[in-house]
ZAZA-211118 format. One line per field, with one value per residue (C-alpha): x, z, y. Coordinates in nm, 2 decimals, padded with zeros to 4 digits. Layout:
u = [X_...]
w = [Z_...]
v = [Y_...]
***
This chain:
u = [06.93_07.18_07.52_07.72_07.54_07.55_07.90_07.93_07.70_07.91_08.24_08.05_07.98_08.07_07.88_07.86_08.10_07.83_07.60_07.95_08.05_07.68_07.65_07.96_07.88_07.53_07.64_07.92_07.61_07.39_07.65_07.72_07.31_07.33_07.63_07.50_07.18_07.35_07.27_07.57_07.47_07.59_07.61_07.76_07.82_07.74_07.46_07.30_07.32_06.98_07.03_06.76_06.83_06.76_07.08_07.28_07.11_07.24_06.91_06.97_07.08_06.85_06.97_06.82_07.00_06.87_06.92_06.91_06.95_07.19_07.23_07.26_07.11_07.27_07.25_07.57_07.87_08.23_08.46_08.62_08.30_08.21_08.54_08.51_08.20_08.33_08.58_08.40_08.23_08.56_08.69_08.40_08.47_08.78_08.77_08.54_08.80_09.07_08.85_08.82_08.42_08.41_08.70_08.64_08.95_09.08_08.89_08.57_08.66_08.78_08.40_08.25_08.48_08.42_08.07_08.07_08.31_08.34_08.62_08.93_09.19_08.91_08.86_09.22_09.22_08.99_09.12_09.47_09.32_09.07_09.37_09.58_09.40_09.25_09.65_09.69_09.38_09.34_09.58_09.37_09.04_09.15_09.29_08.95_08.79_08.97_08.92_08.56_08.49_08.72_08.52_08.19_08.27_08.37_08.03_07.85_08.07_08.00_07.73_07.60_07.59_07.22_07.15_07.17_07.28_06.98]
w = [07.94_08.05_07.79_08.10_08.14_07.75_07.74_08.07_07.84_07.53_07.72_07.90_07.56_07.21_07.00_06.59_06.46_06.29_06.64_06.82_06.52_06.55_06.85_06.88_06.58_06.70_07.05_06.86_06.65_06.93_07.12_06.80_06.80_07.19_07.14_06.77_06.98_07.28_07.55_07.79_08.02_08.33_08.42_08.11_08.19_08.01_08.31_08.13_07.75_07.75_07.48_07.31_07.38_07.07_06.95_07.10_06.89_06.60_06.53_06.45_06.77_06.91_07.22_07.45_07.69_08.06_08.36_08.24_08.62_08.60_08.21_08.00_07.72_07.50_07.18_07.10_07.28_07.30_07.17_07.49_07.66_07.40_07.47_07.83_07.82_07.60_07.81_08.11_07.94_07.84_08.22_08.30_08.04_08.09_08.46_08.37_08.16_08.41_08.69_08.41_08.40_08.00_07.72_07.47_07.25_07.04_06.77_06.99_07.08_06.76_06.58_06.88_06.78_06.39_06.43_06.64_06.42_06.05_05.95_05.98_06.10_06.40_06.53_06.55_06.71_07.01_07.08_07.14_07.36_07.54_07.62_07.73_07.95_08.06_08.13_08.31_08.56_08.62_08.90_09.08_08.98_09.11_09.49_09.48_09.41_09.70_09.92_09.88_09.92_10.21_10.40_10.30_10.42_10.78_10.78_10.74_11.01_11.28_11.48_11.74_12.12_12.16_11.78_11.63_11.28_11.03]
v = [08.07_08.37_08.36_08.26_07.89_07.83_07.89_07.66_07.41_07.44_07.35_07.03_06.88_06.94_07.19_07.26_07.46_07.65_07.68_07.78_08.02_08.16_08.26_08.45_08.66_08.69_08.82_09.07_09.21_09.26_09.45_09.67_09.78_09.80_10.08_10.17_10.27_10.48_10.28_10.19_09.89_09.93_09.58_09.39_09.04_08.70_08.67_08.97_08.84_08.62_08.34_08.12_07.74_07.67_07.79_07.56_07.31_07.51_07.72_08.08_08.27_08.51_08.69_08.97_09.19_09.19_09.42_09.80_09.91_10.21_10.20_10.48_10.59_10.83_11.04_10.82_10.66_10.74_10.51_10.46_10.40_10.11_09.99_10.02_09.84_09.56_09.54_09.46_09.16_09.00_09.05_08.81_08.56_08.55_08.50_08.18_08.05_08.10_07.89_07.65_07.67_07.75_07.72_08.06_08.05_08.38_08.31_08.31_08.62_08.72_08.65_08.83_09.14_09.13_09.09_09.39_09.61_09.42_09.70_09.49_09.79_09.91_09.58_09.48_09.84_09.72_09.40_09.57_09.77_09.59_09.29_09.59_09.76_09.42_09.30_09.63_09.61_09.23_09.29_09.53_09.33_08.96_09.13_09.34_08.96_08.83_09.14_09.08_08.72_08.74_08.98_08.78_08.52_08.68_08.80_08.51_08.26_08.57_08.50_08.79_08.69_08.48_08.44_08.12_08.00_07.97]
***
Protein backbone atom coordinates (compact mmCIF):
# COMPACT_ATOMS: atom_id res chain seq x y z
CA UNK A 1 0.00 0.00 0.00
CA UNK A 2 1.09 3.84 -0.98
CA UNK A 3 2.96 5.57 2.48
CA UNK A 4 -0.08 7.91 2.49
CA UNK A 5 -2.80 4.94 3.53
CA UNK A 6 -0.23 3.32 6.03
CA UNK A 7 0.22 6.37 7.78
CA UNK A 8 -3.77 6.88 7.54
CA UNK A 9 -3.69 3.07 8.96
CA UNK A 10 -1.20 3.74 11.74
CA UNK A 11 -3.22 6.83 13.13
CA UNK A 12 -6.60 4.53 13.06
CA UNK A 13 -5.07 2.01 15.42
CA UNK A 14 -2.08 1.72 17.43
CA UNK A 15 1.14 0.40 15.93
CA UNK A 16 4.68 -1.00 17.62
CA UNK A 17 6.96 1.37 18.51
CA UNK A 18 9.54 -0.64 16.67
CA UNK A 19 7.09 -1.08 13.29
CA UNK A 20 6.42 2.90 13.71
CA UNK A 21 10.22 3.65 14.46
CA UNK A 22 10.96 1.32 11.33
CA UNK A 23 9.40 2.60 8.89
CA UNK A 24 10.35 6.09 9.31
CA UNK A 25 14.02 5.31 9.19
CA UNK A 26 13.36 2.98 6.32
CA UNK A 27 11.51 5.76 4.29
CA UNK A 28 14.64 8.45 5.46
CA UNK A 29 17.14 5.68 3.91
CA UNK A 30 15.38 5.24 0.83
CA UNK A 31 15.14 8.84 0.14
CA UNK A 32 19.01 9.20 0.95
CA UNK A 33 19.73 6.33 -2.12
CA UNK A 34 16.99 8.01 -4.25
CA UNK A 35 19.17 11.53 -3.99
CA UNK A 36 22.57 9.47 -3.26
CA UNK A 37 21.68 8.10 -6.88
CA UNK A 38 20.78 11.47 -8.76
CA UNK A 39 17.42 11.04 -9.48
CA UNK A 40 15.02 13.93 -8.54
CA UNK A 41 11.32 12.72 -8.50
CA UNK A 42 9.22 15.04 -9.74
CA UNK A 43 6.26 13.98 -7.92
CA UNK A 44 7.34 13.25 -4.23
CA UNK A 45 4.37 12.44 -2.20
CA UNK A 46 3.49 9.69 0.41
CA UNK A 47 1.10 8.40 -2.58
CA UNK A 48 4.44 7.62 -4.39
CA UNK A 49 6.46 5.84 -1.49
CA UNK A 50 4.99 2.11 -2.07
CA UNK A 51 5.24 0.28 1.41
CA UNK A 52 5.08 -3.47 2.15
CA UNK A 53 2.01 -4.28 4.44
CA UNK A 54 3.82 -6.38 6.17
CA UNK A 55 5.57 -3.62 7.91
CA UNK A 56 2.87 -2.45 9.68
CA UNK A 57 2.90 -5.71 11.40
CA UNK A 58 6.32 -4.85 12.46
CA UNK A 59 8.25 -6.96 9.65
CA UNK A 60 11.27 -5.22 8.22
CA UNK A 61 10.13 -2.26 5.96
CA UNK A 62 10.62 -2.52 2.40
CA UNK A 63 9.49 0.34 0.29
CA UNK A 64 9.58 1.19 -3.53
CA UNK A 65 9.27 4.58 -5.09
CA UNK A 66 6.45 4.84 -7.85
CA UNK A 67 5.65 7.46 -10.59
CA UNK A 68 9.07 8.53 -12.36
CA UNK A 69 6.93 10.82 -14.82
CA UNK A 70 9.09 13.95 -15.17
CA UNK A 71 11.89 12.77 -12.79
CA UNK A 72 15.32 13.48 -13.23
CA UNK A 73 18.22 11.69 -13.27
CA UNK A 74 21.45 13.23 -12.56
CA UNK A 75 25.20 12.76 -12.29
CA UNK A 76 24.33 14.16 -8.66
CA UNK A 77 21.88 16.56 -6.88
CA UNK A 78 22.25 19.88 -5.44
CA UNK A 79 21.70 20.32 -1.96
CA UNK A 80 19.01 22.60 -2.52
CA UNK A 81 17.32 20.34 -4.87
CA UNK A 82 17.39 17.44 -2.23
CA UNK A 83 16.05 19.88 0.02
CA UNK A 84 13.50 21.00 -2.26
CA UNK A 85 12.43 17.69 -2.92
CA UNK A 86 12.28 16.66 0.74
CA UNK A 87 10.48 19.49 1.21
CA UNK A 88 7.75 18.78 -0.97
CA UNK A 89 7.06 15.42 0.84
CA UNK A 90 6.75 17.08 4.20
CA UNK A 91 4.17 19.79 2.60
CA UNK A 92 2.07 16.66 1.97
CA UNK A 93 2.35 15.14 5.30
CA UNK A 94 1.93 17.81 6.87
CA UNK A 95 -1.19 18.88 5.14
CA UNK A 96 -2.65 15.31 6.25
CA UNK A 97 -1.95 16.07 9.69
CA UNK A 98 -3.51 19.41 9.56
CA UNK A 99 -6.96 17.80 8.08
CA UNK A 100 -6.49 15.41 10.87
CA UNK A 101 -6.21 12.15 8.57
CA UNK A 102 -2.71 10.97 10.12
CA UNK A 103 -0.81 12.12 13.51
CA UNK A 104 3.33 12.20 12.41
CA UNK A 105 4.89 13.85 15.43
CA UNK A 106 8.64 15.60 15.28
CA UNK A 107 10.21 12.72 16.17
CA UNK A 108 8.60 10.88 13.15
CA UNK A 109 9.98 13.30 11.25
CA UNK A 110 12.99 13.53 13.09
CA UNK A 111 13.90 9.49 12.21
CA UNK A 112 12.90 10.14 8.68
CA UNK A 113 15.61 13.03 8.66
CA UNK A 114 18.48 11.02 10.50
CA UNK A 115 17.93 8.13 8.45
CA UNK A 116 18.41 10.28 5.52
CA UNK A 117 21.51 12.33 6.70
CA UNK A 118 23.00 10.41 10.06
CA UNK A 119 25.58 13.46 10.47
CA UNK A 120 24.00 15.20 13.39
CA UNK A 121 24.98 19.12 12.45
CA UNK A 122 23.55 18.47 8.51
CA UNK A 123 20.41 17.14 9.45
CA UNK A 124 19.58 19.66 12.09
CA UNK A 125 20.73 21.90 8.99
CA UNK A 126 17.72 20.59 6.78
CA UNK A 127 15.01 20.48 9.10
CA UNK A 128 15.69 24.35 9.70
CA UNK A 129 15.41 24.86 6.49
CA UNK A 130 12.81 22.68 5.18
CA UNK A 131 10.29 24.12 8.28
CA UNK A 132 11.35 27.54 7.06
CA UNK A 133 10.88 27.67 3.82
CA UNK A 134 7.80 25.38 4.46
CA UNK A 135 6.45 28.33 7.14
CA UNK A 136 7.33 30.84 4.33
CA UNK A 137 5.27 29.14 1.36
CA UNK A 138 2.32 27.36 3.09
CA UNK A 139 0.58 30.63 2.60
CA UNK A 140 0.81 30.66 -1.06
CA UNK A 141 0.30 26.69 -1.18
CA UNK A 142 -3.17 26.50 1.00
CA UNK A 143 -4.85 29.79 -1.28
CA UNK A 144 -3.44 27.88 -4.47
CA UNK A 145 -5.37 24.62 -2.71
CA UNK A 146 -8.46 26.66 -2.41
CA UNK A 147 -8.08 28.37 -5.85
CA UNK A 148 -8.09 25.02 -7.31
CA UNK A 149 -10.81 23.05 -5.74
CA UNK A 150 -12.83 26.12 -6.07
CA UNK A 151 -12.60 26.26 -9.74
CA UNK A 152 -13.16 22.27 -9.88
CA UNK A 153 -15.83 22.23 -8.43
CA UNK A 154 -17.48 25.09 -10.80
CA UNK A 155 -16.69 22.91 -13.50
CA UNK A 156 -18.26 20.00 -12.53
CA UNK A 157 -21.90 21.67 -11.24
CA UNK A 158 -21.92 23.50 -15.00
CA UNK A 159 -23.91 21.72 -17.14
CA UNK A 160 -23.94 22.90 -21.12
CA UNK A 161 -27.45 23.88 -22.63
CA UNK A 162 -29.08 20.03 -23.71
CA UNK A 163 -26.49 17.90 -21.79
CA UNK A 164 -27.49 16.08 -18.93
CA UNK A 165 -25.68 15.17 -15.61
CA UNK A 166 -23.91 11.63 -15.80
Amino acid sequence: LDLGRALELMASGPLPFAARRNLFTAVGRTLREVHRHGLLHADLTPNNLLVQTAALRGEPPRIWLLDLDGSELRESLARMHCRANLRRMYRHVDRRVREGRIRVGRTDYLRVLRAYEPNRARWKTIWRAIRREHARRRGLHGAGWLLERSLSSRARDRVAPGESRP
